[in-house]
C-alpha positions in Angstrom: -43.6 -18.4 -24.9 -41.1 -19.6 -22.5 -40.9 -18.2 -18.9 -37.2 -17.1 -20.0 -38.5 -15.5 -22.9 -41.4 -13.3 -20.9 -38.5 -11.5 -18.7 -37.6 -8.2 -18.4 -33.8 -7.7 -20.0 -32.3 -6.1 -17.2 -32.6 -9.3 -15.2 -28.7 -10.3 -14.2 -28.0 -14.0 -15.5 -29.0 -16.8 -12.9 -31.7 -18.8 -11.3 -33.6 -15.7 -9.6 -35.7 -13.4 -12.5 -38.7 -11.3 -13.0 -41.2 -11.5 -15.6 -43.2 -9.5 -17.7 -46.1 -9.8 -15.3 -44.6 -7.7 -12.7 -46.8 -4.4 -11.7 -44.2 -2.4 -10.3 -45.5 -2.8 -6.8 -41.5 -2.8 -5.4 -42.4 -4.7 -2.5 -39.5 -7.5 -3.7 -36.6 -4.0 -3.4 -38.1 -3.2 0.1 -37.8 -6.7 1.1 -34.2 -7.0 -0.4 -33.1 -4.5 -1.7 -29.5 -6.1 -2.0 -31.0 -8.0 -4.8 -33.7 -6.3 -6.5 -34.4 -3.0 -7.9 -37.5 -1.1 -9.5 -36.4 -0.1 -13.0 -37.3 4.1 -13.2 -36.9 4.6 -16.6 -39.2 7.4 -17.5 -39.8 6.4 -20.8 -41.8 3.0 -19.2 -45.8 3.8 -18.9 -45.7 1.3 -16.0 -42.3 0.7 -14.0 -41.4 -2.5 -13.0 -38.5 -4.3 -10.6 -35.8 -6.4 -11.9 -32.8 -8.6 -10.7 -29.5 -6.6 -10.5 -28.1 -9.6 -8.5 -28.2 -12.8 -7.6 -27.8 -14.3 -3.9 -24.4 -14.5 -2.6 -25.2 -15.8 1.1 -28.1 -17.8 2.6 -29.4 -14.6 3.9 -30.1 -13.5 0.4 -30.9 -16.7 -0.7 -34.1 -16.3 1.9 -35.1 -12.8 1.4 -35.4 -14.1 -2.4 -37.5 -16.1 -1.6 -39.4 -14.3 0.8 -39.9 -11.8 -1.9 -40.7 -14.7 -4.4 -43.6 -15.8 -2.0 -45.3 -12.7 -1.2 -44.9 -10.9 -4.9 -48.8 -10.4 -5.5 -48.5 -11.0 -9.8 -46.3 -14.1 -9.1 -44.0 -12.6 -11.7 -40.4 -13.5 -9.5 -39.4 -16.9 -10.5 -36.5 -19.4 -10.0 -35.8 -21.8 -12.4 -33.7 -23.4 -9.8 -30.5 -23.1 -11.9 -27.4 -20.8 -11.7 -27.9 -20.0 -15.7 
């Protein structure tokens, strides 16, 4: 299965997104919270973060990737494209 294929649905179209392997740790929302959030859906037995938008500035475009680098189930990706 493609890495496109393994993400979670609330992802926002673009290069940044989060797959299935995320363990709801949220540290990528207190890193940047302008660009991801932790999905609280109640009806999830394990909650899990998700891209609600994608880097406007180069500030954001760094704390992506800051979060990218430090997410301990390596589950934020970039495919490097804006699709």
């Amino acid at each position: 299965m493609s890495e496109r294929n393994d993400q979670f649905a609330e992802n926002v179209a673009g290069k940044y997104f989060i797959t299935k392997s995320c363990i709801g740790c949220t540290l990528c929302s207190v890193i940047d919270p302008a660009n991801f959030m932790e999905n609280t859906d109640e009806a999830l037995a394990v909650g899990n973060c998700y891209v609600y938008k994608q880097p406007e500035t180069e500030a954001e475009e760094l704390l992506c990737e800051e979060a990218m680098d430090v997410c301990p189930a390596d589950a934020i990706r970039n495919n490097g494209t804006s699709n």
